[in-house]
One Martini backbone bead per residue (centre of mass of N, CA, C, O) as a GRO file, in nm:
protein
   73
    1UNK     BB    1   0.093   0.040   0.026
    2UNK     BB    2   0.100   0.335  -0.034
    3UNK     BB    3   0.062   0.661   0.124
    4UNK     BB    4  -0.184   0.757  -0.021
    5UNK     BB    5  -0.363   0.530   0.051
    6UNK     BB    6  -0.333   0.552   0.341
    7UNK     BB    7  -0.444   0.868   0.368
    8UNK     BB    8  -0.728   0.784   0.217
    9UNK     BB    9  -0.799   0.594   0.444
   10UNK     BB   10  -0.800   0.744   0.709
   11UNK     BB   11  -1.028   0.931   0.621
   12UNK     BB   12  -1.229   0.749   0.561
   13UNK     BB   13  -1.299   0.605   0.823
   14UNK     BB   14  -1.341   0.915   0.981
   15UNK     BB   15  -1.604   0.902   0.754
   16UNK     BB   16  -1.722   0.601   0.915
   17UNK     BB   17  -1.753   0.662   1.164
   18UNK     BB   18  -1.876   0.667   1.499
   19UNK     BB   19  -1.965   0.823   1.774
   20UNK     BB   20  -1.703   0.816   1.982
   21UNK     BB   21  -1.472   0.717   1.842
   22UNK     BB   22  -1.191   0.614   1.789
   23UNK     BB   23  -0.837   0.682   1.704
   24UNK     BB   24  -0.597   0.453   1.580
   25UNK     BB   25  -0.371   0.620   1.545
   26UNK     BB   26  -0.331   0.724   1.815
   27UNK     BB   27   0.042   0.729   1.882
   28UNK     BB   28   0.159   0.625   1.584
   29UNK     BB   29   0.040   0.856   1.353
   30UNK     BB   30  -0.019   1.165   1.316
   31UNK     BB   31  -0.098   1.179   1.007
   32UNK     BB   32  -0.308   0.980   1.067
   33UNK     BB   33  -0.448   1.102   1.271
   34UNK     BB   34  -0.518   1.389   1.146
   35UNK     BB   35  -0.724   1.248   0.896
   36UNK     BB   36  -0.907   1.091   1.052
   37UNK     BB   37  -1.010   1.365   1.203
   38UNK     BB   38  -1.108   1.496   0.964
   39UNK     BB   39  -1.316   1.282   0.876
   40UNK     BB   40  -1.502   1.263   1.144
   41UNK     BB   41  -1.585   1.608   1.142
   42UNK     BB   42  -1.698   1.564   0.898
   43UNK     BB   43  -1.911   1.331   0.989
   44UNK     BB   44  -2.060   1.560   1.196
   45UNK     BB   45  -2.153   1.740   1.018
   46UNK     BB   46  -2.338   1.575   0.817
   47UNK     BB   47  -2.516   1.500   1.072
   48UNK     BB   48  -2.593   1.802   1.153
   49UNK     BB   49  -2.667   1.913   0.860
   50UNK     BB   50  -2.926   1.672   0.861
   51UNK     BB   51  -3.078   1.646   1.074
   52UNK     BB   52  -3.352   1.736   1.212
   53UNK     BB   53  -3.256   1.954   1.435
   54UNK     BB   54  -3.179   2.139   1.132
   55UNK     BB   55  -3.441   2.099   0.991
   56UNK     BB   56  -3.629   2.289   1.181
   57UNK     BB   57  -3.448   2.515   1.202
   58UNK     BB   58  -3.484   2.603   0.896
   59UNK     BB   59  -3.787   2.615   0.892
   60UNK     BB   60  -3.818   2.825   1.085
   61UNK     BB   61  -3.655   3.044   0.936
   62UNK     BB   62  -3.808   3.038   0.696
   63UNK     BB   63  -4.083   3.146   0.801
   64UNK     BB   64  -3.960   3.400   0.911
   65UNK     BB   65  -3.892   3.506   0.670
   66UNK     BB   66  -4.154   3.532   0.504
   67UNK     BB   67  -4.316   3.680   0.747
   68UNK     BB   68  -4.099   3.970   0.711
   69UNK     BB   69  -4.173   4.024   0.458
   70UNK     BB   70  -4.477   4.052   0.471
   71UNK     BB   71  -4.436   4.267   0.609
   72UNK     BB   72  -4.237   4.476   0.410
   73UNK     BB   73  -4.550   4.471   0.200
   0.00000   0.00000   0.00000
């Protein structure tokens, strides 16, 4: 496996872990270890900007900013 495989593994795996996962690299490959929590942070965010949660809140800012225009005219 050449380095840049490898590099692409570590991000890969930090992109398909589950919340809360350790990072397997830590202790062992800093740059292995630092592209793992990149990915990580990536699924962190898509899962954040995604959720119900967020879905929520987005739906309500719509209905507020709709809301808002319409006073306005």
């Amino acid at each position: 496996m050449t380095k840049r495989q490898e590099y692409v593994r570590a991000l890969l795996e930090g992109s398909l872990a589950d919340v809360g996962d350790r990072n397997p690299y830590a202790g062992k490959s800093l740059v292995l270890a630092k592209l793992w929590r990149r990915g990580y942070r990536r699924m962190l965010r898509v899962r954040i900007d995604t959720g119900p949660a967020m879905q929520r809140y987005r739906a309500g800012r719509t209905e507020l900013e709709i809301s808002l225009d319409e006073r306005r005219n």
